[in-house]
Residue frames as qw, qx, qy, qz and C-alpha x, y, z in Angstrom:
[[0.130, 0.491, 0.718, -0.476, -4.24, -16.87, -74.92],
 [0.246, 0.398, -0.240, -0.850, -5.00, -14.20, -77.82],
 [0.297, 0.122, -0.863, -0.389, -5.54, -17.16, -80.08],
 [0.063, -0.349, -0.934, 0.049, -8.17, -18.55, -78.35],
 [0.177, 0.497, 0.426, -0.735, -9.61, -15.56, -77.49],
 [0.191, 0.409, -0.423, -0.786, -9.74, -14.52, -81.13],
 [0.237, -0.197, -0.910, -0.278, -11.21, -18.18, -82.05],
 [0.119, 0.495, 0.727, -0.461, -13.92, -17.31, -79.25],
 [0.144, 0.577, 0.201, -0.778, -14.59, -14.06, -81.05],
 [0.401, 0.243, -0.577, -0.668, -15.13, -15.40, -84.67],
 [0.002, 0.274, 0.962, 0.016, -17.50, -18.21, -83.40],
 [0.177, 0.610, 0.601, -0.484, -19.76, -15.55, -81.88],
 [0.048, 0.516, -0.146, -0.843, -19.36, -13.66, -84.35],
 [0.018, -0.165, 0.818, 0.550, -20.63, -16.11, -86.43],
 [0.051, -0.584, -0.741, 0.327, -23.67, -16.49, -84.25],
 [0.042, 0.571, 0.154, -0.805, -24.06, -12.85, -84.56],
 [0.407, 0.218, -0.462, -0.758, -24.09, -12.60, -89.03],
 [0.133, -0.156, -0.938, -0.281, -26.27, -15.86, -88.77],
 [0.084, -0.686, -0.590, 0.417, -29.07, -14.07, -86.65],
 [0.130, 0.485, -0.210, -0.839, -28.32, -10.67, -88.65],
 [0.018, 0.104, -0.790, -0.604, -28.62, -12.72, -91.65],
 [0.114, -0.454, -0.870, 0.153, -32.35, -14.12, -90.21],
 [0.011, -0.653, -0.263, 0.710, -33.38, -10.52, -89.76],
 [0.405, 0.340, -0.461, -0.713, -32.74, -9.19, -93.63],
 [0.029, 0.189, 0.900, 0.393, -34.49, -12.56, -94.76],
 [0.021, -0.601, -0.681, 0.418, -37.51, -10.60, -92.56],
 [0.037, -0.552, -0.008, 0.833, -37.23, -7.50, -94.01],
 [0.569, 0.626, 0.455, -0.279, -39.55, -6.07, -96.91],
 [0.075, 0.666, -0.428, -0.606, -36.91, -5.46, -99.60],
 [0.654, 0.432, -0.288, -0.550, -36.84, -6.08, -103.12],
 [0.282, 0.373, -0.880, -0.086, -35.34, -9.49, -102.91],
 [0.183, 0.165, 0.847, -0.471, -37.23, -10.88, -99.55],
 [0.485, 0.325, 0.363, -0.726, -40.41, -9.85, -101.27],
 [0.551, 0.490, -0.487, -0.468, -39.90, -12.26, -104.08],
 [0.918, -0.152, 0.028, -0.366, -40.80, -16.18, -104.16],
 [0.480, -0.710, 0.499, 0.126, -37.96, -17.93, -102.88],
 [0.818, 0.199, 0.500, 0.202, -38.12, -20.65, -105.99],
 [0.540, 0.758, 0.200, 0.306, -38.05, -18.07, -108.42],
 [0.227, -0.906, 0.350, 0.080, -35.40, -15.94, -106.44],
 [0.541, -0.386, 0.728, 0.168, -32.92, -19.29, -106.17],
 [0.700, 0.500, 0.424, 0.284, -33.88, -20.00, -110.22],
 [0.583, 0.785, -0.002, 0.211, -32.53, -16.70, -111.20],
 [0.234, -0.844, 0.478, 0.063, -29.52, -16.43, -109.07],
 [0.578, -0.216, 0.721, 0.314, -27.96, -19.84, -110.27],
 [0.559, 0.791, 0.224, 0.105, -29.23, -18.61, -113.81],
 [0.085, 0.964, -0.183, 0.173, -26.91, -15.30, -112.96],
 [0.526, -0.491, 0.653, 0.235, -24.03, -17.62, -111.52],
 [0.803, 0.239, 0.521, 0.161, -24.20, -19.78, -114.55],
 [0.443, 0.836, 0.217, 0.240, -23.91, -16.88, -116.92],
 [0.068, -0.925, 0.370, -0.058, -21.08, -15.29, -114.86],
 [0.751, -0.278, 0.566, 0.196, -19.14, -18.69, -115.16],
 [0.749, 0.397, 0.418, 0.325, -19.22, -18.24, -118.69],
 [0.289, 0.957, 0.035, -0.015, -18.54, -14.47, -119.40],
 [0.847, -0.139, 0.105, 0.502, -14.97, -13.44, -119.94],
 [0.051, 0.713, 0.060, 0.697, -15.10, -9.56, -120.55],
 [0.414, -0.138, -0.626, 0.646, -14.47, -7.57, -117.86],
 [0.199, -0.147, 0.126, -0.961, -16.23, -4.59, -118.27],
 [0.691, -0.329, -0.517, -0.384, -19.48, -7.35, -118.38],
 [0.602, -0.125, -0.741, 0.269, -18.30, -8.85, -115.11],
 [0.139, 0.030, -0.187, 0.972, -17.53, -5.46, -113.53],
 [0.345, -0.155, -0.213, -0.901, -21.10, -4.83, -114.36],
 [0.722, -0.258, -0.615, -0.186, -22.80, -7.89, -113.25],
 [0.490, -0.219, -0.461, 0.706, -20.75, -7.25, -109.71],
 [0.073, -0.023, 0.245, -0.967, -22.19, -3.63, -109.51],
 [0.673, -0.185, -0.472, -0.538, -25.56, -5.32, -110.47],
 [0.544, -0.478, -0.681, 0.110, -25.51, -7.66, -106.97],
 [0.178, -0.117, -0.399, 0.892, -24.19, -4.88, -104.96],
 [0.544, -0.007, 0.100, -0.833, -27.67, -2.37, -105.75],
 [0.605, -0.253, -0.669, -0.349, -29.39, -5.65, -105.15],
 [0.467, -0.233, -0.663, 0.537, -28.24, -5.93, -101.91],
 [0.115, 0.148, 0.295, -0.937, -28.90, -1.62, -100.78],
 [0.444, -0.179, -0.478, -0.736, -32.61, -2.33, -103.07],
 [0.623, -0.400, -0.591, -0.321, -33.24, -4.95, -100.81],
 [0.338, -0.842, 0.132, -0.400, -32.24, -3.04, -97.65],
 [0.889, -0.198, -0.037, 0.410, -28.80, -4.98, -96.81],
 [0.222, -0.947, 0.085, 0.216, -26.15, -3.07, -95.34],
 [0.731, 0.668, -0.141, 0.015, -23.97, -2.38, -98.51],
 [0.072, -0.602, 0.730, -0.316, -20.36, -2.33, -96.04],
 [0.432, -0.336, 0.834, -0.065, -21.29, -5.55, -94.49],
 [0.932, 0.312, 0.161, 0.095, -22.56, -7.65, -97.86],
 [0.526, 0.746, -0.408, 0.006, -19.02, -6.62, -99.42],
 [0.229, -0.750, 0.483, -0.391, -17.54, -7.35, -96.61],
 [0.753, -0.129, 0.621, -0.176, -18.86, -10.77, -96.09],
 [0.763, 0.634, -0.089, 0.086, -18.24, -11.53, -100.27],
 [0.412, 0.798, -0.403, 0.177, -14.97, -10.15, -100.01],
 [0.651, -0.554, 0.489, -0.170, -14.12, -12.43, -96.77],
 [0.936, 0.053, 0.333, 0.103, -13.79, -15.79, -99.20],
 [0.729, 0.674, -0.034, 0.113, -11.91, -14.02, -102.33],
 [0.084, -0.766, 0.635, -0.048, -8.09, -13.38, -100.66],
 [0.743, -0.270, 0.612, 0.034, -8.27, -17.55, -100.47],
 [0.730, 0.584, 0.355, 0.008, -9.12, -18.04, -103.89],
 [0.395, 0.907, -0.129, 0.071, -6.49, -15.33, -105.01],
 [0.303, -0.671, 0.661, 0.146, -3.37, -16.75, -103.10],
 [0.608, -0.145, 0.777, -0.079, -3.91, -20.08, -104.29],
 [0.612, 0.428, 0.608, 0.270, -4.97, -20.08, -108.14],
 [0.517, 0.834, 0.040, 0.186, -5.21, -16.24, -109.62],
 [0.099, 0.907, -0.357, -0.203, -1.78, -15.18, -108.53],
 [0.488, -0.244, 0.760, 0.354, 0.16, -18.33, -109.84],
 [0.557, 0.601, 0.530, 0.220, -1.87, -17.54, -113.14],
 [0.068, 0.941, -0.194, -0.268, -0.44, -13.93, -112.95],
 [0.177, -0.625, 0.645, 0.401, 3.07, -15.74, -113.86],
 [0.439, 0.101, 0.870, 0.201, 1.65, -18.95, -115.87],
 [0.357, 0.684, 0.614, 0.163, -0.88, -16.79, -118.07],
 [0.187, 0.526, 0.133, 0.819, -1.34, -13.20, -117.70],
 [0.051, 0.033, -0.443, 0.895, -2.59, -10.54, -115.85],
 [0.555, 0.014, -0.255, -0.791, -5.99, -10.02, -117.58],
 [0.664, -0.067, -0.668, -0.330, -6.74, -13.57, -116.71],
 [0.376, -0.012, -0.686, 0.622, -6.49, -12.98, -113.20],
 [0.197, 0.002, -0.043, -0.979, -8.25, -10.16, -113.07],
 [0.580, -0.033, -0.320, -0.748, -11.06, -11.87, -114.54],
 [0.466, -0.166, -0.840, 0.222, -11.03, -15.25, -112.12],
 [0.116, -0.274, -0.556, 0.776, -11.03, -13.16, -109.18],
 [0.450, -0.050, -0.053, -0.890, -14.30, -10.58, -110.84],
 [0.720, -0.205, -0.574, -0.333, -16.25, -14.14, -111.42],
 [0.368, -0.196, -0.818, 0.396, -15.06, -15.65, -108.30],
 [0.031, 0.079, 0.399, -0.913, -16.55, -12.15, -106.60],
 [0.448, -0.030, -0.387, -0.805, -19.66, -12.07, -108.66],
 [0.661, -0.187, -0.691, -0.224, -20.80, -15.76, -107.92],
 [0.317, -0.135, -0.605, 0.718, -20.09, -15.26, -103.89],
 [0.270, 0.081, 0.177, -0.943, -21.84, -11.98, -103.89],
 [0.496, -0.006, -0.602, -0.626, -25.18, -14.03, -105.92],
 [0.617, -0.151, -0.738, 0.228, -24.63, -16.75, -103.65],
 [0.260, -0.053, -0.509, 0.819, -24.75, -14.43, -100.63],
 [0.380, 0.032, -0.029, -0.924, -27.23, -12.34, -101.66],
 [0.580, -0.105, -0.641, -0.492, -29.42, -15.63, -102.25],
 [0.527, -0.397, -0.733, 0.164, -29.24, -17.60, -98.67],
 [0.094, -0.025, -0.259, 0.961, -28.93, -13.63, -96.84],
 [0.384, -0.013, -0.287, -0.878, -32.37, -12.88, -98.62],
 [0.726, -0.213, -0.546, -0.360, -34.29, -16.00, -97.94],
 [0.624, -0.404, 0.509, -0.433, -34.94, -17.76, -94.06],
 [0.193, -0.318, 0.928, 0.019, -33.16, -20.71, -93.29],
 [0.651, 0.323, 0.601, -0.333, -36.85, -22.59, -93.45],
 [0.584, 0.655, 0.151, -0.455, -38.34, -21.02, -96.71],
 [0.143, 0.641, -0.715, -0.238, -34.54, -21.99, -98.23],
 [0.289, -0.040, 0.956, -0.019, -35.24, -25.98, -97.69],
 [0.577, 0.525, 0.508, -0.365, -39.13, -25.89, -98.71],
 [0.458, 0.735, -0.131, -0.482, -38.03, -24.25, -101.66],
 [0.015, 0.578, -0.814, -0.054, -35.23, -26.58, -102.67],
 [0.429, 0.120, 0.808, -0.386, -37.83, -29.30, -101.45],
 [0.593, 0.613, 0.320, -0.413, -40.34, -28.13, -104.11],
 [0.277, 0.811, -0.383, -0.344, -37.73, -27.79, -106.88],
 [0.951, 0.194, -0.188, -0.153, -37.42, -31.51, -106.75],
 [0.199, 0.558, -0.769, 0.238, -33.64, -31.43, -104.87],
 [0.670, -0.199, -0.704, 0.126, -33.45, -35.53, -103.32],
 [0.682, -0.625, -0.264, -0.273, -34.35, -35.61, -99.57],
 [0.886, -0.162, -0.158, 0.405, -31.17, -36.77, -98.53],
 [0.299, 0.368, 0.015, 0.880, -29.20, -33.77, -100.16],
 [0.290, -0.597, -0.180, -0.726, -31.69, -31.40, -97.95],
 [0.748, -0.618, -0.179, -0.161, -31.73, -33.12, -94.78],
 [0.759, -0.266, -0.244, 0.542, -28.05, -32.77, -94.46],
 [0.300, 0.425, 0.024, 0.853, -27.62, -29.64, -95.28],
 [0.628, -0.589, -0.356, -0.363, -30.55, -29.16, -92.99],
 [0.836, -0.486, -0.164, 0.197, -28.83, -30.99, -89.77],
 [0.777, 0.011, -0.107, 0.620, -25.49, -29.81, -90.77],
 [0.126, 0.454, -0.229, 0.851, -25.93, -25.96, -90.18],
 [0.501, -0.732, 0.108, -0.449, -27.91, -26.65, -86.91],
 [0.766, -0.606, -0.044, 0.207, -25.51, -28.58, -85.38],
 [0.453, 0.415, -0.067, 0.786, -22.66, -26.19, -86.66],
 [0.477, -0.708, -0.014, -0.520, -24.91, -23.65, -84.21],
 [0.769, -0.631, 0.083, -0.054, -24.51, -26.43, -81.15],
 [0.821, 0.038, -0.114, 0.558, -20.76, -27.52, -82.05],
 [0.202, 0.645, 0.048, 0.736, -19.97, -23.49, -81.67],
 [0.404, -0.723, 0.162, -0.537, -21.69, -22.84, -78.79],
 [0.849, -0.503, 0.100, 0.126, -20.03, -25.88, -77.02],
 [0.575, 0.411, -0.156, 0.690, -16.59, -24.70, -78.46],
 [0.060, 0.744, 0.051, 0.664, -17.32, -21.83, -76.64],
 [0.820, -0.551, 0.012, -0.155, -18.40, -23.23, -73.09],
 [0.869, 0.117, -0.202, 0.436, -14.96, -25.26, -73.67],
 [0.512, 0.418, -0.117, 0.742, -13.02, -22.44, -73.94],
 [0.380, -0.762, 0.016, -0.525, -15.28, -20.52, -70.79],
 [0.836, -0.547, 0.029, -0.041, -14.34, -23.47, -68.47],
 [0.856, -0.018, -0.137, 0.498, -10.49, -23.53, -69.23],
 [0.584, 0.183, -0.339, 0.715, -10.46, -20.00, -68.30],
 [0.410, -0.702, 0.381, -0.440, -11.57, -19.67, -65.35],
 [0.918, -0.383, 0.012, 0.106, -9.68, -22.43, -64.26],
 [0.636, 0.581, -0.185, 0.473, -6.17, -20.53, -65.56],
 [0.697, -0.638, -0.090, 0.315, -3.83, -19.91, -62.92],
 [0.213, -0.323, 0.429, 0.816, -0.66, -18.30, -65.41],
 [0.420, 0.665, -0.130, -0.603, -0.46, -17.13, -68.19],
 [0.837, 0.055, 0.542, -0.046, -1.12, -19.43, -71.20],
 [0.166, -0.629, 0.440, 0.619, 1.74, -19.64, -73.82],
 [0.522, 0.488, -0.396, -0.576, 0.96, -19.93, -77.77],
 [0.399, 0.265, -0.853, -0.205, 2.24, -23.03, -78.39],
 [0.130, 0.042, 0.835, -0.534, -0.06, -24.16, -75.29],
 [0.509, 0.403, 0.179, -0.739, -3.27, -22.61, -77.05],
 [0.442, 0.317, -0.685, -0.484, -2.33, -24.35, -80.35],
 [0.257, 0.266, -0.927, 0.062, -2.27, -27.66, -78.54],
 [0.157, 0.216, 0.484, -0.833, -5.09, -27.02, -77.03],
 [0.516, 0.554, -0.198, -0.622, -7.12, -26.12, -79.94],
 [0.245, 0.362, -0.883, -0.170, -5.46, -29.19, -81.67],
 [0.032, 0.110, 0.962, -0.247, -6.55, -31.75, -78.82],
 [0.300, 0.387, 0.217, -0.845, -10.42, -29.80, -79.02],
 [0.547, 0.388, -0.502, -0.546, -10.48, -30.66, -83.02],
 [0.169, 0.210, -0.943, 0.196, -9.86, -34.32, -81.71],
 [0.309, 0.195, 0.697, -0.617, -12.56, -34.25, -79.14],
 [0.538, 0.330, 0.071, -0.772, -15.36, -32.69, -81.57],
 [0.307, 0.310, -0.829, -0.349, -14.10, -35.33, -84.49],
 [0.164, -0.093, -0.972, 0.138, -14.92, -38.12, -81.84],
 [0.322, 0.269, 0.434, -0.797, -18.26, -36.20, -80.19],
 [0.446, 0.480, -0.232, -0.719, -19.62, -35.47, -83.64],
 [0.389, 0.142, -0.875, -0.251, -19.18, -39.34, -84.87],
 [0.075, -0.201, -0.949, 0.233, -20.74, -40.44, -82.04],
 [0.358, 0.380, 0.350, -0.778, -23.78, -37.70, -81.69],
 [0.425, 0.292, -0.345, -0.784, -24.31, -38.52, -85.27],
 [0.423, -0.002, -0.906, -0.036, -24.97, -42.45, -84.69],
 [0.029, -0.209, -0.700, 0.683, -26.75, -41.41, -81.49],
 [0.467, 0.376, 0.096, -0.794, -29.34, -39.04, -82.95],
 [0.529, 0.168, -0.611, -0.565, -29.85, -41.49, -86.12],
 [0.345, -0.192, -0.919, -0.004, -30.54, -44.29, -83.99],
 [0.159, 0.439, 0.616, -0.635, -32.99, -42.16, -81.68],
 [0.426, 0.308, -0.185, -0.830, -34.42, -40.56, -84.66],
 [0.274, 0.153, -0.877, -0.365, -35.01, -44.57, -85.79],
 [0.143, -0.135, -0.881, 0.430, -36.91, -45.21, -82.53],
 [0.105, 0.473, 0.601, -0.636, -39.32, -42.48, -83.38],
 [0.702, 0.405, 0.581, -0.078, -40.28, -43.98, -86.62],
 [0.324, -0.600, 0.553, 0.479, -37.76, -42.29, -88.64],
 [0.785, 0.346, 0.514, 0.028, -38.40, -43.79, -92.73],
 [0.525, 0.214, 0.472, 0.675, -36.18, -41.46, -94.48],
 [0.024, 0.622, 0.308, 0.719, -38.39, -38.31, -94.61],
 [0.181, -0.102, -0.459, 0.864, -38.67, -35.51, -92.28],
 [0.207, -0.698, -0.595, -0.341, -42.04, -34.18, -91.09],
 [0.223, 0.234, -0.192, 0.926, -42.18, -30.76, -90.16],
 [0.197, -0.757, -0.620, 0.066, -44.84, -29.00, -88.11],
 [0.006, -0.872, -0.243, 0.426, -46.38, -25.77, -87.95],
 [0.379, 0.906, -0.160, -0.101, -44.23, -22.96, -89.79]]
């Protein structure tokens, strides 16, 4: 039963930095107060250029460069590291420490500073901007319709697949009678991944063919803000 609980508590929790995250795009710092085209031109400028460097003390420096971007533009400097430093233990089991024995050290080192650098850039870019102003911009910058409208759908129904994960997991306990044993939760969880697979295929044929009925041509037409 831990296990699920724990899966309950990193959905909301995901709810929670995605509504934090809405708040700093509000806020009047040095990043939010800057046009969202030209913000999302020089961060993939400043990723590009950390893909190429290969000095550390440069990397090191570029990395202490997003951090006083983040406290400049009033982001709380414990939870941007925090949320960077969440992806870089995957990256490091799986490619720099089998280069520790196939190359060197120094070339570890310096995966893992770029990997951190381009995360933190990346972070600091979709943290800093509202979900909205992120598409328009992206929209204006000439990215294909297609590429934008999934990316679009696909983090609001990440939102509704979450919050019905969640319901799931309300209605199977209060209907527990014992205690539920690990290998029960897994299977659980397992059969759950199953369900959504089959939900999600169908909701996604469901909504495209209502979205056809109500003239639908390939482009999305927003209103208001």
């Amino acid at each position: 039963m831990k296990f699920l609980e724990k899966s309950l508590n990193n959905a909301l929790n995901f709810f929670k930095e995605a509504v934090f995250s809405e708040e700093i795009a509000r806020k009047k710092g040095l990043l939010q107060l800057c046009d969202p085209r030209l913000k999302i031109a020089i961060f993939l400028s400043l990723i590009l250029v950390t893909c190429f460097i290969r000095n550390i003390p440069h990397l090191i420096i570029l990395y202490v460069f997003s951090v006083s971007l983040a406290a400049l533009s009033g982001i709380n400097v414990l939870f941007f590291v925090k949320r960077v430093w969440f992806f870089i233990p995957i990256f490091t089991l799986f490619i720099a420490i089998p280069a520790v024995f196939m190359q060197s050290l120094q070339v570890a080192v310096i995966f893992v500073l770029k990997v951190t650098t381009c995360v933190s850039f990346a972070v600091l870019m979709t943290i800093s901007t509202g979900h909205n102003e992120l598409l328009k911009s992206l929209r204006l910058m000439g990215i294909p319709p297609i590429f934008i409208q999934t990316l679009d759908m696909t983090y609001r129904y990440i939102f509704f697949f979450v919050k019905v994960f969640e319901e799931m997991h309300l209605g199977l306990k209060s209907r527990l009678i014992k205690k539920f044993e690990k290998k029960d939760a897994w299977r659980w969880v397992s059969s759950r991944i199953g369900h959504f697979f089959k939900r999600s295929v169908r909701m996604s044929e469901e909504v495209y063919m209502a979205m056809v009925a109500r003239g639908y041509t390939g482009e999305f037409k927003r209103y208001g803000k």
